[in-house]
C-alpha positions in Angstrom: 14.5 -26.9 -111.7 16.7 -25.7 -114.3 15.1 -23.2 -116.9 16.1 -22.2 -120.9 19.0 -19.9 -120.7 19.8 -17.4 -123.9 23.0 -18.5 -126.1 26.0 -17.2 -124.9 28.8 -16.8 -127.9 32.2 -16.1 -126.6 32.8 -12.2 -126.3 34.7 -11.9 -129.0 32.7 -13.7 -131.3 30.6 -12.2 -134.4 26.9 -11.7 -134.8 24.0 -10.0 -133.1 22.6 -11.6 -129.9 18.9 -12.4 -129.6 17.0 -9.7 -127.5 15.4 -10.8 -124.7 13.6 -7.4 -123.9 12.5 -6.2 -120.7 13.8 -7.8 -116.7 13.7 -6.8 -113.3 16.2 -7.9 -110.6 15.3 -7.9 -107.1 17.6 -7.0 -103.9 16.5 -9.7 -101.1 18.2 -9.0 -98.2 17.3 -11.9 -95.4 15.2 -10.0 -92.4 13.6 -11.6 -89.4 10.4 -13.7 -89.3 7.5 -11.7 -91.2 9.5 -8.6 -91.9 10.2 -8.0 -95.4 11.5 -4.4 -94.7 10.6 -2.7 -98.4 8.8 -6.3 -99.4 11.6 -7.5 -101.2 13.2 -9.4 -99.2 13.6 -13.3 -98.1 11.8 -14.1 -94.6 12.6 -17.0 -92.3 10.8 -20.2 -92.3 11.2 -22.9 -90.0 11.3 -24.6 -93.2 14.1 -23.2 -95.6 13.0 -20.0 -96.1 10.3 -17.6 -98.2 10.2 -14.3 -100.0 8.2 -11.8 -98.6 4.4 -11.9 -99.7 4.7 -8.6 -101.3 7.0 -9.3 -103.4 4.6 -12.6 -104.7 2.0 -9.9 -105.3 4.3 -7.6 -107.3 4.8 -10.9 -109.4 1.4 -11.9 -109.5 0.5 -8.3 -111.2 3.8 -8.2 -112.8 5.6 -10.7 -113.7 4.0 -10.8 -117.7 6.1 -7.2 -117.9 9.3 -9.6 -117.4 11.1 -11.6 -120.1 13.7 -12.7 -117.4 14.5 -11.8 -113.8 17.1 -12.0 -111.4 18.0 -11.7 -107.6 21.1 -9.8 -105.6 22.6 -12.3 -103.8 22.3 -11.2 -99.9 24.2 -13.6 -97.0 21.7 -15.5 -94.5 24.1 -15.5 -92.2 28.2 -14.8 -91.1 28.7 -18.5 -92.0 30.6 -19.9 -95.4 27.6 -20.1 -97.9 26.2 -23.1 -98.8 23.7 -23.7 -101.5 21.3 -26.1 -99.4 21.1 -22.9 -96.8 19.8 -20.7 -100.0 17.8 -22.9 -102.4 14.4 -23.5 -100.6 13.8 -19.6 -100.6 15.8 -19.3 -104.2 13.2 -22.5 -105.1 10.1 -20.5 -104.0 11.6 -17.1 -105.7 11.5 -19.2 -108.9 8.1 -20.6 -108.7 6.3 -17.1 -107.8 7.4 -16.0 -111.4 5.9 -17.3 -114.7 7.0 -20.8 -115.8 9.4 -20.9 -117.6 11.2 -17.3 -117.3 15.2 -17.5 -117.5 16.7 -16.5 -114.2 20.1 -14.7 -113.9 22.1 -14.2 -110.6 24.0 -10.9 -109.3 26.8 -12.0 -107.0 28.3 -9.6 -104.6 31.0 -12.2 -103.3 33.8 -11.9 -106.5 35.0 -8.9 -105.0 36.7 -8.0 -108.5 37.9 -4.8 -107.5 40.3 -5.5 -104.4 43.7 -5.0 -104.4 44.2 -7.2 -101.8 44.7 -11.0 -102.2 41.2 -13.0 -102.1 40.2 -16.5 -102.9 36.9 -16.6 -105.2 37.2 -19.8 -105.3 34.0 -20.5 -102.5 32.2 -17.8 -104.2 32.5 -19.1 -107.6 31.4 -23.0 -106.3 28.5 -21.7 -104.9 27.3 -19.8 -107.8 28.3 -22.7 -110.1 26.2 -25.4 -108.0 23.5 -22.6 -107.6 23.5 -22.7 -111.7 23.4 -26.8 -111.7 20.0 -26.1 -110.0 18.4 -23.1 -111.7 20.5 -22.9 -115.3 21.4 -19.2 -114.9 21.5 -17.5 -117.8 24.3 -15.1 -116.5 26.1 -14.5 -113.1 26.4 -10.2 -112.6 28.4 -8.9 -110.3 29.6 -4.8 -110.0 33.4 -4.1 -110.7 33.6 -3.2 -106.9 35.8 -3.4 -103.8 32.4 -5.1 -101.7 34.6 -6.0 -98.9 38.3 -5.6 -97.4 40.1 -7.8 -94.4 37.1 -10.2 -95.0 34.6 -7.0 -93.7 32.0 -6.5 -95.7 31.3 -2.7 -96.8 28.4 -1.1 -96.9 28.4 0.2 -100.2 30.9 -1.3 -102.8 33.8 1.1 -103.7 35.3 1.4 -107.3 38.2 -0.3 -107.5 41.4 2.1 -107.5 41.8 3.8 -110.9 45.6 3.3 -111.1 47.7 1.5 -113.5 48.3 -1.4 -110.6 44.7 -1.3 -110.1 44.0 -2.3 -113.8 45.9 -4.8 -113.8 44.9 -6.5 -110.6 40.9 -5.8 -111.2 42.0 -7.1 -114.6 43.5 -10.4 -113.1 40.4 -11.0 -111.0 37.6 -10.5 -113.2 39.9 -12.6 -115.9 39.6 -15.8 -112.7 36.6 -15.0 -111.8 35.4 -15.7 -115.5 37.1 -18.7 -115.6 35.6 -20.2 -112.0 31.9 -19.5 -113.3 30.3 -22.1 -115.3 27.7 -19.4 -116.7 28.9 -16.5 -118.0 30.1 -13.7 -116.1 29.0 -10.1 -116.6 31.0 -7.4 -115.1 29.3 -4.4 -114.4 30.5 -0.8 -114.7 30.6 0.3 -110.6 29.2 3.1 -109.1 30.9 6.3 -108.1 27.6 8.0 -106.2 29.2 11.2 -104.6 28.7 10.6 -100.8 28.1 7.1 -101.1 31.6 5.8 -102.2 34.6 7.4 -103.5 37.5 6.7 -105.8 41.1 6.7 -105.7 43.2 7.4 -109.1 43.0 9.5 -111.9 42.3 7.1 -115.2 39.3 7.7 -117.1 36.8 5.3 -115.3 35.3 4.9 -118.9 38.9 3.9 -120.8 39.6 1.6 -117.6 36.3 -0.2 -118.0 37.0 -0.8 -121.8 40.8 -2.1 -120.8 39.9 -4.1 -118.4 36.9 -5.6 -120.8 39.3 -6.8 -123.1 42.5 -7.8 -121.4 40.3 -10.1 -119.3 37.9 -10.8 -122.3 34.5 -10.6 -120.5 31.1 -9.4 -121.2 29.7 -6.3 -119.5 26.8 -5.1 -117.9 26.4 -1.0 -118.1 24.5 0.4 -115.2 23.0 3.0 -116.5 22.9 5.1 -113.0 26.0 4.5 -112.5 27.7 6.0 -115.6 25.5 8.9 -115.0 27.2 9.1 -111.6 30.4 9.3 -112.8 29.4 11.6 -115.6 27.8 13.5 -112.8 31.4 13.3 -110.8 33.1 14.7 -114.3 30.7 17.6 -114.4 29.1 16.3 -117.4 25.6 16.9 -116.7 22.9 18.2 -119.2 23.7 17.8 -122.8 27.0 16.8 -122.4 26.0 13.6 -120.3 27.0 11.4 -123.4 30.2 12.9 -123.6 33.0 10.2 -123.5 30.8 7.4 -123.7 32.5 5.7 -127.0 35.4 4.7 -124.9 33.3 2.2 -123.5 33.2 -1.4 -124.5 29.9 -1.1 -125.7 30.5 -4.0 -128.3 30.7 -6.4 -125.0 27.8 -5.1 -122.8 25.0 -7.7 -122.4 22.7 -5.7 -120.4 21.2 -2.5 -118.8 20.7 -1.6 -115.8 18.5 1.0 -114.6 17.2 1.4 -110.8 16.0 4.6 -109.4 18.0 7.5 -108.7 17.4 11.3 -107.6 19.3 14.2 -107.9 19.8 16.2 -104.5 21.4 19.4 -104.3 23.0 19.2 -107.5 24.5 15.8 -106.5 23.6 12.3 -108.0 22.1 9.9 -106.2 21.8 6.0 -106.7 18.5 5.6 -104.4 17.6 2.2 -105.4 14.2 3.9 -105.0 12.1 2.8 -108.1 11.6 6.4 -109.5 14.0 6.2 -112.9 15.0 9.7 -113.7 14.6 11.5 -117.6 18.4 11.6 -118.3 18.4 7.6 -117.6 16.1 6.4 -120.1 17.5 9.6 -122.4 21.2 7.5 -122.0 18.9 4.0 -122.3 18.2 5.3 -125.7 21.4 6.3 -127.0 23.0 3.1 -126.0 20.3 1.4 -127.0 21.8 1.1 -130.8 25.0 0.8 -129.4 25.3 -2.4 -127.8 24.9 -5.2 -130.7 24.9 -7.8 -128.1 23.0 -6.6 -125.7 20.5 -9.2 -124.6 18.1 -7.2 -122.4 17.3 -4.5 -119.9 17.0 -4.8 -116.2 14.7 -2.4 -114.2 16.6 -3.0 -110.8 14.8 -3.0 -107.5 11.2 -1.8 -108.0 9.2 -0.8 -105.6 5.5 -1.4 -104.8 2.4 -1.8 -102.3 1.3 -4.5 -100.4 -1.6 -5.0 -103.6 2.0 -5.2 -105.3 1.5 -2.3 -107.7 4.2 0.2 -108.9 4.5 3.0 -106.1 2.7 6.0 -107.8 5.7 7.7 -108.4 7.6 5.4 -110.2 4.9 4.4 -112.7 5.2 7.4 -115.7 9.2 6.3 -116.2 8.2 2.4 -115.9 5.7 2.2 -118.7 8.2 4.4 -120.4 10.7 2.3 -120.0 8.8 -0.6 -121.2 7.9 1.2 -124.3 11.6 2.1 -124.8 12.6 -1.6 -124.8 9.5 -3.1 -126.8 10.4 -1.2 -130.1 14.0 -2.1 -129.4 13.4 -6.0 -128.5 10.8 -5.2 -132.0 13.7 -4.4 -134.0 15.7 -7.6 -133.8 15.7 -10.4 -136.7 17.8 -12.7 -134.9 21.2 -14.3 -134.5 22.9 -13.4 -138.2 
């Protein structure tokens, strides 16, 4: 069940990449018979498992938008995981989205931003026989601290902005990219006032770029998130695009955008659906900035049981859309 992934030249290697253009990733958390929560999840089946039938609606009405798509990876259960516990409801994810599409996969089990000592080993096999199955394109995962002591958190942290902390984040994303068969994107992590917080006092953007290049990895730049730390650094408004050169913008692969809000002058990464201005303002400017960026990833929509857009979310989407279309336009190929 394998599908056509995009080239993947080494990080460091010359040339522009070929745009894919526009693709959503989808959060499926694993919920009780018939509950689907938001509609995005995976249900239980006495047979393997399914996705929820909203989401299969959303695809049905949207899946042409998508030029490749991805799921969050969400445990089943407390046990070790194990592919043939995943891959009838992965399976069925695949085949409610138009043949052919690539698929990519965000991990949340590298856990690149500990400090402590953790084996990715398990993680990495699982991904890497997932990939023998569906030929990911990419494996994603957030530079984050997702659990400590073996608990799980419920939001990941940034890892700690200290020298020791670069060079240990560094270590792990560095093994982690060696364990994957498929490439490995790292992505920027949040720092969502109230939702995580941050320990140290390096630049988050400098660290990134570091850490980017002593490990030698590709990127992925969440665009919410850098406008959470920019929000954090009190560079709202205009200066929102201050600082961003020091970020390794000549290794990020892809976008992210999900919804966010700000509340009482504070940002918020709501995983919502509604995309604020300033994000696709900061889509644009990076836009020209990323010469191997291979596409952009609305992250967790959210629709109605018909599975249309929510109402709300719809102005920013088509603009979104839009936005990427004269940028996939612009592309003349691998030099």
């Amino acid at each position: 069940m394998t599908t056509t992934s995009p080239s993947t030249a080494h990080p460091t290697g010359g040339g522009a990449a070929h745009r894919l253009g526009l693709g959503v990733l989808v959060d499926m958390p694993w919920s009780g018979k018939g509950i689907g929560g938001r509609g995005t999840g995976f249900v239980d089946t006495d047979d393997g498992g399914d996705i929820h039938p909203r989401l299969r609606a959303f695809f049905r009405r949207h899946g042409g938008d998508f030029a490749y798509a991805a799921h969050s990876f969400q445990p089943r259960s407390r046990a070790l995981p194990r592919p043939v516990d995943y891959v009838r409801a992965y399976d069925r994810f695949g085949q409610a989205l138009p043949a052919g599409l690539p698929r990519a996969f965000h991990h949340t089990e590298l856990n690149m931003g500990t400090p402590e000592h953790y084996d990715r080993g398990p993680a990495a096999e699982f991904a890497n026989q997932l990939h023998a199955r569906y030929g990911f394109a990419w494996v994603v995962e957030d530079l984050g601290i997702w659990s400590l002591r073996g608990c799980p958190l419920p939001y990941p942290l940034p890892p700690p902005l200290t020298g020791p902390g670069l060079e240990i984040a560094t270590r792990n994303a560095a093994q982690a990219a060696r364990l994957l068969v498929p490439p490995l994107h790292v992505e920027f992590p949040g720092f969502t006032e109230g939702g995580s917080f941050a320990l140290g006092a390096l630049d988050a953007f400098e660290y990134f770029a570091r850490l980017a290049d002593d490990a030698d990895v590709w990127v992925t730049l969440d665009v919410g998130h850098l406008l959470s730390y920019q929000w954090l650094r009190g560079r709202t408004g205009p200066h929102m695009f201050d600082g961003l050169e020091a970020l390794p913008l000549h290794r990020c692969r892809e976008l992210h955008l999900s919804g966010c809000q700000i509340v009482n002058g504070k940002f918020r990464d709501l995983h919502h659906g509604v995309l604020l201005d300033e994000q696709l303002d900061l889509t644009a400017h990076l836009l020209p900035r990323c010469p191997q960026l291979l596409g952009v990833t609305y992250e967790d929509p959210v629709f109605r049981e018909d599975g249309r857009l929510v109402e709300k979310s719809r102005r920013n989407y088509e603009r979104l859309r839009a936005l990427v279309a004269e940028w996939q336009g612009q592309d003349r190929g691998p030099l």
